[in-house]
C-alpha positions as CSV (number, residue, x, y, z in Angstrom):
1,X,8.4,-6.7,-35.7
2,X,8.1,-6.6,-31.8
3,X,5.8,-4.2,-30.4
4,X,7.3,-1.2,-28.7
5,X,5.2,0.9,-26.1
6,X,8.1,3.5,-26.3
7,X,7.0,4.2,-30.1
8,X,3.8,4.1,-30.0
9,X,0.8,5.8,-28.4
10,X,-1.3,2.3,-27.4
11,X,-0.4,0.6,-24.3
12,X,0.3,-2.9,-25.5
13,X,-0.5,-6.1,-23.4
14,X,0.0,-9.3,-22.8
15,X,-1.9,-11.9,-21.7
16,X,-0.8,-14.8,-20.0
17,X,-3.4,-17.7,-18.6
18,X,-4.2,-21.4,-18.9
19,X,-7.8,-21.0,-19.3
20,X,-9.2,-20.0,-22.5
21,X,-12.2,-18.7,-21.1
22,X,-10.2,-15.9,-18.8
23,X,-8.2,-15.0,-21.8
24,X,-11.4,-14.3,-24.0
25,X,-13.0,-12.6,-21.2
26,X,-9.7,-10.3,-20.5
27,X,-9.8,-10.0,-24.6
28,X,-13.5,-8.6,-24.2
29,X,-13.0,-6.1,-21.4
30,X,-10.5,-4.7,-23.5
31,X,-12.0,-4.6,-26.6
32,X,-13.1,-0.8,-26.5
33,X,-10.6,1.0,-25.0
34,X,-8.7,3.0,-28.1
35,X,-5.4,3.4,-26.2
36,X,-4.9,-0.7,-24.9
37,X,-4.1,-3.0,-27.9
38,X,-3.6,-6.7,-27.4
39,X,-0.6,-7.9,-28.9
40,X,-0.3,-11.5,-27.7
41,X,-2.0,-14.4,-25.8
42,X,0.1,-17.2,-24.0
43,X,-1.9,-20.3,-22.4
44,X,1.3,-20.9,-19.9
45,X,3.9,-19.3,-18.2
46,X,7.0,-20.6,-20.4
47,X,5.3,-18.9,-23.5
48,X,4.1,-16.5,-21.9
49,X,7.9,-15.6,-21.3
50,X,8.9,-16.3,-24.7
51,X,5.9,-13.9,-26.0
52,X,7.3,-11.0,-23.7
53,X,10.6,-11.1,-25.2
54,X,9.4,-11.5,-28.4
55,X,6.5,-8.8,-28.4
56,X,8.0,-6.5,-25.3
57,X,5.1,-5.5,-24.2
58,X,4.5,-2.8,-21.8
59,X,1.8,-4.4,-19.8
60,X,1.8,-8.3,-18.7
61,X,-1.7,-9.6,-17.0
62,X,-0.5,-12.6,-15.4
63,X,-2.1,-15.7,-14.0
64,X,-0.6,-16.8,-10.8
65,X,-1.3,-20.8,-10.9
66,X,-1.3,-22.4,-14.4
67,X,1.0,-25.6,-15.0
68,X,4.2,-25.8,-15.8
69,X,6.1,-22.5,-15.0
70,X,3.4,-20.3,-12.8
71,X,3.0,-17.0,-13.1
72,X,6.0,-16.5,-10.0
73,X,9.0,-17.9,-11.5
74,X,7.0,-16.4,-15.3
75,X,7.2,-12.8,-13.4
76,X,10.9,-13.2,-12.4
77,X,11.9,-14.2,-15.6
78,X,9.9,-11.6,-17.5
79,X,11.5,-8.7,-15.0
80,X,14.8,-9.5,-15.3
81,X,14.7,-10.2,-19.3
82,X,11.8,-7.8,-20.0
83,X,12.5,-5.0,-17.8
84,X,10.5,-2.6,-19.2
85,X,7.4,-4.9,-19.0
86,X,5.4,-4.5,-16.1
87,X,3.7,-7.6,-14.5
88,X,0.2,-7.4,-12.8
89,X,-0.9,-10.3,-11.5
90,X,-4.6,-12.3,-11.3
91,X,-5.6,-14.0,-8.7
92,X,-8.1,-15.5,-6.5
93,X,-8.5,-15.9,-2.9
94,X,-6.9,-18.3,-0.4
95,X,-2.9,-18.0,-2.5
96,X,-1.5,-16.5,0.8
97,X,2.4,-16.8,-0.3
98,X,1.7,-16.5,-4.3
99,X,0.4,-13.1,-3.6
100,X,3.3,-12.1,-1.3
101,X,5.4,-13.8,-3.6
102,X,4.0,-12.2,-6.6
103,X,5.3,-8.9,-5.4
104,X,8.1,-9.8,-4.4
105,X,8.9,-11.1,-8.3
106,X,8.4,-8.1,-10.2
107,X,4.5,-7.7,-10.2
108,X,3.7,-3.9,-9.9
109,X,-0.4,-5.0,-8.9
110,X,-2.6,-7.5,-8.6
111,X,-6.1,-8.1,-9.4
112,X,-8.6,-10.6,-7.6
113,X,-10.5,-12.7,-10.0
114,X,-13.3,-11.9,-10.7
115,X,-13.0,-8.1,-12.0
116,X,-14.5,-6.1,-13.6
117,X,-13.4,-3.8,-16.9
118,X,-13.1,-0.4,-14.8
119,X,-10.7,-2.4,-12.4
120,X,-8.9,-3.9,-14.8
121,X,-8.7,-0.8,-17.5
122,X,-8.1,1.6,-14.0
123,X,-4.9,-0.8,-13.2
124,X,-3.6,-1.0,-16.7
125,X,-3.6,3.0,-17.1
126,X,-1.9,3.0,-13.3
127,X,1.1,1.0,-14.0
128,X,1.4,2.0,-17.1
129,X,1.6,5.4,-16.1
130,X,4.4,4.9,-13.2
131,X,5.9,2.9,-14.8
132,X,6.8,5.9,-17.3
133,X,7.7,7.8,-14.4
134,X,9.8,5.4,-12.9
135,X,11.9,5.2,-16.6
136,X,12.7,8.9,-16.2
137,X,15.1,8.0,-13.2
138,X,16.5,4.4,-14.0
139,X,15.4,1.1,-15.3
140,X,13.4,-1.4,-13.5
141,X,15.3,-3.1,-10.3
142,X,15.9,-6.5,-10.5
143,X,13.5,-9.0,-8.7
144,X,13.8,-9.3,-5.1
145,X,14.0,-13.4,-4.0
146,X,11.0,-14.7,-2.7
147,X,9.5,-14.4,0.8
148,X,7.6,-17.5,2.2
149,X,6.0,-15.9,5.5
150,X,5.6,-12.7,6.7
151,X,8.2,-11.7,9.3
152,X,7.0,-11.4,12.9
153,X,6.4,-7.7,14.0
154,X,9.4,-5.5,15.7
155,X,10.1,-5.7,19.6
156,X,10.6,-2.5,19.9
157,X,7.9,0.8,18.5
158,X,4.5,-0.4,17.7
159,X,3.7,0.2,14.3
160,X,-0.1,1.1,12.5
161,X,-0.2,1.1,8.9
162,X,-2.7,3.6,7.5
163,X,-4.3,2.3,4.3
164,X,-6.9,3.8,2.4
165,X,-9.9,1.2,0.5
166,X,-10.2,4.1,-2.3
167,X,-8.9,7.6,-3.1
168,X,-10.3,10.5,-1.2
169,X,-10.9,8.2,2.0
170,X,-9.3,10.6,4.2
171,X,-6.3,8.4,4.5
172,X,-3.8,10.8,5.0
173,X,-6.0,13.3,7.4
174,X,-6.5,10.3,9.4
175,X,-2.7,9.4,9.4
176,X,-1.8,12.9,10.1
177,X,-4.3,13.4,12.9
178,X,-3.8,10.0,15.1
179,X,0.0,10.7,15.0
180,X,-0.7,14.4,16.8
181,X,-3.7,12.3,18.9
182,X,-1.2,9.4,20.2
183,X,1.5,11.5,21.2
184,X,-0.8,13.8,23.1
185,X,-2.4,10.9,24.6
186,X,0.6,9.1,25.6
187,X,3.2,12.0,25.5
188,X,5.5,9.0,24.3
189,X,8.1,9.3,21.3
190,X,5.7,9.4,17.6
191,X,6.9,8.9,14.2
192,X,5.2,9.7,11.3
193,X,6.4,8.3,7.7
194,X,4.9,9.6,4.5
195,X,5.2,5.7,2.3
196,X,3.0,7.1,-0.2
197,X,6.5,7.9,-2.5
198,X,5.2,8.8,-5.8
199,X,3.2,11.8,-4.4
200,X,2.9,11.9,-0.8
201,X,1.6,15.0,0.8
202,X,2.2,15.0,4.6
203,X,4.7,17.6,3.9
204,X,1.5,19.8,3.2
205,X,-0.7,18.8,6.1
206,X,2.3,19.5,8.7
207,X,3.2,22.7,6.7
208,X,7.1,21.5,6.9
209,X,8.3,23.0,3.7
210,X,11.8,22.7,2.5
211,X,12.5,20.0,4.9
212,X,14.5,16.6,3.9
213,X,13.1,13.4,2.4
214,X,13.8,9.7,2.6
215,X,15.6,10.8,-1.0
216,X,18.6,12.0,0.9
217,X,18.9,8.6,2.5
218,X,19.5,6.5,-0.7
219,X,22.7,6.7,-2.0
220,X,24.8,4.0,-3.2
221,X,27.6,4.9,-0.4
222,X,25.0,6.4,1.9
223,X,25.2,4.5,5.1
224,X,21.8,4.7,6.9
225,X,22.7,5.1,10.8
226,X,21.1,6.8,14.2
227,X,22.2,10.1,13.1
228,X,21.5,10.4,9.3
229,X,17.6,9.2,10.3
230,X,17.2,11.8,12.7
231,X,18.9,14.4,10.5
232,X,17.2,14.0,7.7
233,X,13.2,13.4,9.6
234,X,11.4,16.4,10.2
235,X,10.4,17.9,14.1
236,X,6.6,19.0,14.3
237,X,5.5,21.9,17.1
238,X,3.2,18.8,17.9
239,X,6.4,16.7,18.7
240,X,5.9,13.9,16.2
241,X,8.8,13.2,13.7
242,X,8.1,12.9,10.2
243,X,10.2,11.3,7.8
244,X,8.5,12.9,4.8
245,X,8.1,11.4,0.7
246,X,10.2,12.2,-2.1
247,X,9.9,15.9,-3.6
248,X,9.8,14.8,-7.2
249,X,7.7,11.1,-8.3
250,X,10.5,10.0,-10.0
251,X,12.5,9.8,-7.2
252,X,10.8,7.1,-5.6
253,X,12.3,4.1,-7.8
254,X,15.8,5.1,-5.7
255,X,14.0,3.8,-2.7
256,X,14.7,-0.1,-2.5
257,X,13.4,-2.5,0.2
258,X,16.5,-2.9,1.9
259,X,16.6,1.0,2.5
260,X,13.3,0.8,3.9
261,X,14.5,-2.3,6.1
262,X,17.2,-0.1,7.5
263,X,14.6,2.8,8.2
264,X,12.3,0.7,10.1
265,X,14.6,-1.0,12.5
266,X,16.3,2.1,13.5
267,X,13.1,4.1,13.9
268,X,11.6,0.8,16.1
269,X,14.6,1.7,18.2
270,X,14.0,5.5,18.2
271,X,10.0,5.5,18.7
272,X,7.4,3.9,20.7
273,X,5.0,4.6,18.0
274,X,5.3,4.5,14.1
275,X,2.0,5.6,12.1
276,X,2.9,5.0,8.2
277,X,0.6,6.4,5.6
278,X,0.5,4.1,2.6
279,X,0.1,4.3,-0.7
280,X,-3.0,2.8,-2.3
281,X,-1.1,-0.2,-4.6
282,X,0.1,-3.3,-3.8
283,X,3.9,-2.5,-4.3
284,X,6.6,-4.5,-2.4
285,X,7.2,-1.6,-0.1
286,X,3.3,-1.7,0.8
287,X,4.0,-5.3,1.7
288,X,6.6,-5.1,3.6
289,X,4.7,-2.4,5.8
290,X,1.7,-4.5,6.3
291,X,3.9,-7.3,7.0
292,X,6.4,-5.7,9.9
293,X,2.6,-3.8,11.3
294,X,1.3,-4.8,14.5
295,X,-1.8,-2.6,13.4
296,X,-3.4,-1.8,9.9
297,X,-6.1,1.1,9.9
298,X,-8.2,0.3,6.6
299,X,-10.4,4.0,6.1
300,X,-13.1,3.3,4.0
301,X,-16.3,5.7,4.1
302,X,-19.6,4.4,3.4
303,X,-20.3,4.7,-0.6
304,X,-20.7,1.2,-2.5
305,X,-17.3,1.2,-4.5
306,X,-15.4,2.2,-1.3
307,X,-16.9,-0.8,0.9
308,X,-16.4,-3.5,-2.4
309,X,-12.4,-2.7,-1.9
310,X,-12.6,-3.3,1.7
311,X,-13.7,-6.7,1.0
312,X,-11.5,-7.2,-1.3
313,X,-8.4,-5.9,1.1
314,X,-9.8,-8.4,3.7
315,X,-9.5,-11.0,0.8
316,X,-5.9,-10.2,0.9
317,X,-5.0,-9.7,4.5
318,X,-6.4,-13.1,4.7
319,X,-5.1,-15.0,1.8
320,X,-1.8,-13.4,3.4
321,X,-2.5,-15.3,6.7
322,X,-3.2,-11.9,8.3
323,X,-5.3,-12.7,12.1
324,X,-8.2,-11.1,11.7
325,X,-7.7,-8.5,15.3
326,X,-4.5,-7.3,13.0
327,X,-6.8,-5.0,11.1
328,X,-8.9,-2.0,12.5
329,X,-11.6,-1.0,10.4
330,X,-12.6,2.8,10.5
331,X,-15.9,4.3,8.7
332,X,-14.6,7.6,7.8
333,X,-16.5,10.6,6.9
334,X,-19.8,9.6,8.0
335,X,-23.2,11.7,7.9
336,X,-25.8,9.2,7.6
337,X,-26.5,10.3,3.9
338,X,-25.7,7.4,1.8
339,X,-28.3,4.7,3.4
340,X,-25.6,2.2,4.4
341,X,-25.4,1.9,7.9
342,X,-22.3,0.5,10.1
343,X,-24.2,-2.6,10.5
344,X,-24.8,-3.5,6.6
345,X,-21.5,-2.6,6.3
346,X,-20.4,-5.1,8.9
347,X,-22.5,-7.8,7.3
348,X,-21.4,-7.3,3.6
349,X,-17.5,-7.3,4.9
350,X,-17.6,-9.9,7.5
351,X,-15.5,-7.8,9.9
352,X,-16.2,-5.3,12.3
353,X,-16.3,-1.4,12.2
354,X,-13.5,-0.1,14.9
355,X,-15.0,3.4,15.0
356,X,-17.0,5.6,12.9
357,X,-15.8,9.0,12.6
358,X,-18.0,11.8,11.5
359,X,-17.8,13.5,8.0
360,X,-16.4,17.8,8.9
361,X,-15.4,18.8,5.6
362,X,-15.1,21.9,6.7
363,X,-12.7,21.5,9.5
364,X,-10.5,19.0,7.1
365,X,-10.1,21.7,4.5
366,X,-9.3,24.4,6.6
367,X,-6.7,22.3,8.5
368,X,-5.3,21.4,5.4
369,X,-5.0,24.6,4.3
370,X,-3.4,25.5,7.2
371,X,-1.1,23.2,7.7
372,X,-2.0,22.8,11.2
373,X,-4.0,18.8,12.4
374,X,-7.8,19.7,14.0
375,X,-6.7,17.4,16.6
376,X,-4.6,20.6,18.0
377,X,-6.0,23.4,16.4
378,X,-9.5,22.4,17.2
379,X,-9.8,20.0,20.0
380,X,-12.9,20.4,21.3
381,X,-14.9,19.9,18.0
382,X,-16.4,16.5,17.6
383,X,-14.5,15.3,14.7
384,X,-11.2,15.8,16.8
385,X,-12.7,14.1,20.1
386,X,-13.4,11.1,17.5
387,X,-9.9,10.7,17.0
388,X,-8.9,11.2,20.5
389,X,-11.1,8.1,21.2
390,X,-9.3,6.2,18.0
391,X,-6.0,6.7,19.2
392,X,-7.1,5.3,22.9
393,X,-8.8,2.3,21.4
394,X,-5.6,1.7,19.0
395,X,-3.1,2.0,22.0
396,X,-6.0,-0.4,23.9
397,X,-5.4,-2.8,21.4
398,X,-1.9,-2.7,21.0
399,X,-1.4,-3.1,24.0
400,X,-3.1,-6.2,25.0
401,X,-1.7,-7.7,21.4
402,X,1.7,-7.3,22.5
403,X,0.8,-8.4,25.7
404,X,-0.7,-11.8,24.3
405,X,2.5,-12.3,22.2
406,X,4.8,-12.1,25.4
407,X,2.9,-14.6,26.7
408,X,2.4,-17.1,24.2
409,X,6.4,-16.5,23.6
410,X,7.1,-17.3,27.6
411,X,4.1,-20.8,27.2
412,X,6.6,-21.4,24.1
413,X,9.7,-21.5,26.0
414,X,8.1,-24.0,28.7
């Protein structure tokens, strides 16, 4: 009788890889957990298809290169015949299309061989989780076709992609704060979009109640022009724009790349700066925003697990043929106290810290509950001068990016 993770309180999974040796070792980290029950092993992508339609499990841990049918074209025929199943993918370094591609297919996550049980146990629970969510609105989309290369970033607004190495990095402070910080600096137009859709919270930190969501703009019939983007985004006293997260976490399955395509060209012609606060999963729409980026801010802060997913994210961004100047490293909430200095952390991650800024908890929280950014209320403080001195490096830096692009564009033309 196939399994059914509607009927039952275990989180069934599959598991799908040509080496025995993963599959036991995937069997092992599971072994414990009371809620996960294995319910099948496949040693190739073909039965590992067959299996999911068989067993319809609710989670798939996929391998990405095995013979035969690879874990891809496996993942596209598992979401459109299994829609219910959700795909995480494993991996290891140096697959720079697969892993694009593997979100692209249907994969909700990915994990970078090797793991560890907390990772992999920590992903399972995740996608199982939204994935419940998402079935409260609609089914699964179908898959997306697959993307080769990243597309090359937008002519007009310069875009920086906030993304956090671990919960309670201070992502969204920092998002929040350099959007206030760059249009003070450069008194030039700022947009500020809340990606994280399940539960974004910039709403909060801006204290713009009540105001319209990206929701509004997804209707079948909707047509997404000029006018409905700047009715539906939200005005700040600080003059930045925010085009704020779905109220509800359901409605963040309505959202489908070609909405967000839409968004982003039109706001490109609207803005000359776009700060997008991400969400901490590898979803197509996180792609897509680290693609079309001419800047990604990766806010780690100093404690072990935090700095082991920055390495990890500079796995990625270089698997996806990321240059290395594309990402700005920040160090956040700093006070010396952990015994890992800037430099080790340099070392272990093999890229370089952009800026440290200094750990205020105090000043965060009461911001926060405020609903009013440091950088305005409290400008003076030296938390809030830190970020001034961000935002001047960042425009620095996009600047003279954009400016090495024009020219290698004008030597191309030659």
């Amino acid at each position: 009788m196939p399994a059914s993770g509607a009927n039952s309180p275990k989180i069934h999974v599959l598991i799908v890889d040509d080496i025995a040796e993963t599959r036991e070792n995937v069997k092992k980290l599971l072994y414990f957990e009371d809620d996960i029950e294995i319910v099948g092993v496949a040693a190739d992508g073909r039965e590992g298809v067959d299996l999911a339609v068989k067993l319809q499990p609710d989670i798939v841990l996929m391998d990405i290169n095995m013979p035969g049918m690879d874990g891809i074209a496996a993942s596209e025929a598992i979401s459109s015949q299994v829609p219910n199943a959700q795909v995480v993918m494993m991996s290891v370094q140096g697959e720079a299309d697969y892993l694009r591609r593997s979100m692209l297919a249907g994969a909700r996550e990915f994990l970078i061989k090797p793991f560890s049980g907390d990772e992999l146990i920590n992903s399972i629970h995740r996608v199982h989780q939204l994935a419940a969510t998402r079935r409260v609105a609609m089914p699964p989309p179908p898959a997306t076709a697959p993307v080769v290369a990243p597309p090359p970033p937008p002519i007009g607004a310069k875009i920086i992609a906030v993304f956090g190495s671990k919960g309670g990095a201070g992502t969204s402070t920092l998002a929040v704060n350099l959007a206030v910080a760059l249009r003070e600096e450069t008194k030039e137009r700022v947009a500020l979009v809340d990606a994280n859709f399940e539960f974004g919270d910039i709403g909060v930190f801006l204290n713009l109640p009540n105001s319209r969501t990206i929701a509004e703009m997804t209707g079948e019939k909707t047509e997404i022009d000029e006018d409905l983007l700047d009715g539906t985004m939200a005005s700040h006293t600080s003059g930045v724009k925010v085009l704020l997260a779905p109220p509800r976490p359901e409605l963040a399955e309505l959202i489908k790349t070609d909405h967000l395509k839409r968004i982003m060209d039109l706001l490109s012609n609207a803005f000359d700066y776009i700060v997008i606060d991400l969400w901490k999963s590898f979803h197509e729409a996180t792609i897509l925003f680290l693609d079309l980026a001419d800047q990604i801010v990766l806010v780690s802060t100093s404690d072990i697990s935090a700095i082991k997913n920055a390495k990890l994210f500079f796995e990625l961004t270089d698997a996806l043929g990321y240059p290395s100047e594309k990402t700005f490293f920040v160090l956040n909430k700093e006070d010396g106290r952990s015994g890992i200095t800037a430099k080790d952390i340099q070392a272990s991650i093999k890229h370089p810290v952009g800026i440290t800024l200094p750990k205020d908890e105090r000043t965060s929280i009461l911001a926060l509950n405020r609903g009013v950014p440091f950088v305005l209320s409290q400008r003076k403080l030296p938390l809030a001068q830190a970020y001034y001195t961000m935002a001047r490096l960042l425009v620095e830096r996009l600047a003279t990016m954009r400016q090495t692009t024009a020219m290698a564009a004008r030597s191309a033309k030659r």
